[in-house]
C-alpha positions in Angstrom: 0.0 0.0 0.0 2.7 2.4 0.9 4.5 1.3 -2.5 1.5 2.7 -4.1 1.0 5.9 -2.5 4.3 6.8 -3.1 4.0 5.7 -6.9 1.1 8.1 -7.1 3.3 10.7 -5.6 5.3 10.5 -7.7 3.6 10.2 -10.7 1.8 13.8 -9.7 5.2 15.6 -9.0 6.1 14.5 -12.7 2.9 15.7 -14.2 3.5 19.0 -11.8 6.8 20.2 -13.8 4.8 19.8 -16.8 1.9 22.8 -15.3 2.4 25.9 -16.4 3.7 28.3 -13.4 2.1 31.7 -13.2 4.1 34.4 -12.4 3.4 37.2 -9.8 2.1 39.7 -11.9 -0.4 37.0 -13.4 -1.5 36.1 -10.4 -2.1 39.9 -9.3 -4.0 40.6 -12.4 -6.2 37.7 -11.9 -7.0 39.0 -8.3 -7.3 42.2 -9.6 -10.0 41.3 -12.0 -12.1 39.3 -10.0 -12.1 42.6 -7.4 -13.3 44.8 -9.7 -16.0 42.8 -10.8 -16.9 42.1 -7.0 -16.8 45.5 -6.5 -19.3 46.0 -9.5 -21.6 43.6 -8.5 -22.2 45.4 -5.4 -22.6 49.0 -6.9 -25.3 47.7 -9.1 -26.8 46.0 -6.7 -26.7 49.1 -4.4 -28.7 50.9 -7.1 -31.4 48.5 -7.9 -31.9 47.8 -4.2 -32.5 51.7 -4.1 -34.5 51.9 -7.1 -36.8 48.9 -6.8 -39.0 49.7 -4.0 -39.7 53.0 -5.9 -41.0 51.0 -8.8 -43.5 49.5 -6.8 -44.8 52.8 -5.4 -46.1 53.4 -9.1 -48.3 50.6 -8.7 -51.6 51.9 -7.0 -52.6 49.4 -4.4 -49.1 49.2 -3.2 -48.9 53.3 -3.3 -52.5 52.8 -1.1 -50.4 50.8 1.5 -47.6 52.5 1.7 -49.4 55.6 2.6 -49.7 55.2 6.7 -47.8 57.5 7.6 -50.5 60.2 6.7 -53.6 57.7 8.9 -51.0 57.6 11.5 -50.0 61.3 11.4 -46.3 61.0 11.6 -46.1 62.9 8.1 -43.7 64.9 9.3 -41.2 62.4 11.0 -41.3 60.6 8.0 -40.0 62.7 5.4 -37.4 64.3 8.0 -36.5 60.5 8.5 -37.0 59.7 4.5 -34.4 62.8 4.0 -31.6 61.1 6.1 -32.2 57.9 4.9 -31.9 58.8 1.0 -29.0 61.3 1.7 -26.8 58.4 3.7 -28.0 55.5 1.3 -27.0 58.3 -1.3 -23.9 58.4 0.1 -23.0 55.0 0.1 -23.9 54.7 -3.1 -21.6 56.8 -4.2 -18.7 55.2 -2.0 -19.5 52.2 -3.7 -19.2 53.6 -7.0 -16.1 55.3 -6.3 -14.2 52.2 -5.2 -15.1 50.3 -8.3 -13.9 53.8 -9.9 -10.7 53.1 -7.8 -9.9 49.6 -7.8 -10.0 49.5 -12.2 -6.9 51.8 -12.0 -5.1 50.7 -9.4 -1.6 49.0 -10.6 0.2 47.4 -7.0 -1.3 44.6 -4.6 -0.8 47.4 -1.5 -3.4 49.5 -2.8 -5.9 46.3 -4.1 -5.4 45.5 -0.4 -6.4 48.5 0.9 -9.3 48.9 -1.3 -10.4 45.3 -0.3 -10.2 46.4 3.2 -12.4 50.0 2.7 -14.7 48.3 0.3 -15.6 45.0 3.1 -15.9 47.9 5.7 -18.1 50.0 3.3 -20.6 47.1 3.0 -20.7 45.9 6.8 -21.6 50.0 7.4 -24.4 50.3 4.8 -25.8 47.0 6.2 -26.1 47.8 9.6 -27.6 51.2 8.6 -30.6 49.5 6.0 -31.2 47.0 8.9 -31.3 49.8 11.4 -33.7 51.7 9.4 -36.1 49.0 7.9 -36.3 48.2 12.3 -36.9 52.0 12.9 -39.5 52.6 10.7 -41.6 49.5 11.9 -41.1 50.8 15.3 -42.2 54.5 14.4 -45.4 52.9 12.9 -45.7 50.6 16.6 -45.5 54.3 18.4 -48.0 55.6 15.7 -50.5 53.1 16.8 -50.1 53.5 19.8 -51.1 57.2 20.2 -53.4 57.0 17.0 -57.3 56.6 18.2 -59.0 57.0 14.9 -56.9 53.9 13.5 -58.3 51.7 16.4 -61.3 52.4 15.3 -60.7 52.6 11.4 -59.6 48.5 12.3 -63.4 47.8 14.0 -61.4 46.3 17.3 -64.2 47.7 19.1 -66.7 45.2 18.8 -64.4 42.0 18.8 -62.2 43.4 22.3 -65.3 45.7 23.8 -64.4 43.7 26.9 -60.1 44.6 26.9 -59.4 47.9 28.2 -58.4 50.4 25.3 -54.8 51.4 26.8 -54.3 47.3 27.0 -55.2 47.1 23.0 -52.5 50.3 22.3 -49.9 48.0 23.8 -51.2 45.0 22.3 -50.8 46.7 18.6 -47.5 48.4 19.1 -46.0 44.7 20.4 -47.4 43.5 17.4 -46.0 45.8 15.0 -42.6 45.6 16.8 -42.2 42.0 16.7 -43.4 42.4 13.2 -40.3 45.1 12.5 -38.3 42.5 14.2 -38.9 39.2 12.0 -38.7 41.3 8.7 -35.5 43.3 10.3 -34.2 39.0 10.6 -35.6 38.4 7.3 -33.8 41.0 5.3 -30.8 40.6 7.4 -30.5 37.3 5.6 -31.1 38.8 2.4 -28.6 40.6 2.6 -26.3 38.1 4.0 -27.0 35.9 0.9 -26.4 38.7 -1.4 -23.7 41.0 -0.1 -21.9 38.6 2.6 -21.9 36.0 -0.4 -19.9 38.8 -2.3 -17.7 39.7 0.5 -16.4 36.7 1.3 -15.1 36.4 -2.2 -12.9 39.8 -1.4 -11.9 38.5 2.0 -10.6 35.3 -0.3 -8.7 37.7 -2.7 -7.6 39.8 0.0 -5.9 36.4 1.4 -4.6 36.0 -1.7 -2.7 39.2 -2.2 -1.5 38.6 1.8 0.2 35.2 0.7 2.0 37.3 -2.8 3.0 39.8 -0.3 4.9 36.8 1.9 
């Protein structure tokens, strides 16, 4: 058995000579490539992230539901709170863009490296803040319940809890919509784990890469 294993060794180290050896700068460009199209990836899907659920405000029954901030009468939170939110998604956008912008002209593995780095840390800051604000805004609605009478009674709890106190239904709506904000919060965390952690892993892989042609 060991006659055999060392036979098939080699057998491979003979066939080995025989590979073609890529050189550093082969090696680099290969990394390099593969990074900018990462890095592409996530730009576009930055923008159509951004511009899809706009799309589906054109369609009437969604524009209907979308509309609560008005029966709640948070109007005015909301667009101070849709201001920041376009402005920093905005923002990151634009980072995104700019280190695709960056890594196609970039011509040493230091700088890759450091755009690896800034781009990883880019993503893991623009999901924390969509998370954070897809869970704020389901909690702004919970408070809007709360202290909103006439959508109690637009919902006809009346007749089906005359017999639980009104102040006990508030609380029972707000916990409702909060663990709601929660499980969707969950749910598009693993969206975006799927989609953008999928993506960054692939970077963390090249960034390895460059750290071994650095050695």
């Amino acid at each position: 058995m060991v006659d055999e294993l060392e036979l098939l060794k080699k057998d491979w180290q003979k066939k080995a000579e025989h590979l073609p050896k890529l050189s550093y700068d082969e090696i680099y460009q290969m990394i390099w490539k593969k990074s900018s199209s990462i890095v592409k990836w996530i730009f576009y899907i930055s923008i159509i992230e951004f511009v899809v659920p706009h799309l589906l405000y054109l369609i009437p029954s969604m524009r209907n539901n979308m509309n609560l901030d008005a029966d709640l009468g948070i109007t005015k939170i909301v667009i101070g709170v849709t201001v920041v939110q376009y402005t920093v998604i905005l923002y990151f956008i634009y980072l995104f863009y700019k280190r695709y912008k960056e890594i196609s002209v970039l011509d040493n593995a230091k700088q890759l490296t450091q755009n690896i780095l800034n781009t990883r840390k880019t993503v893991k800051h623009y999901v924390i803040f969509s998370l954070s604000m897809i869970l704020f805004t389901f909690l702004m609605i919970a408070v809007g319940v709360y202290f909103n009478d006439g959508l109690l009674d637009s919902l006809e709890l009346g007749e089906r809890l005359s017999n639980v106190p009104r102040e006990k239904v508030r609380w029972i709506l707000m916990a409702i919509f909060a663990v709601f904000g929660v499980v969707v919060t969950f749910v598009f965390g693993g969206i975006y784990f799927l989609l953008y952690g999928l993506l960054t892993r692939k970077l963390r892989k090249n960034y390895r890469e460059l750290q071994k042609l650095e050695v």
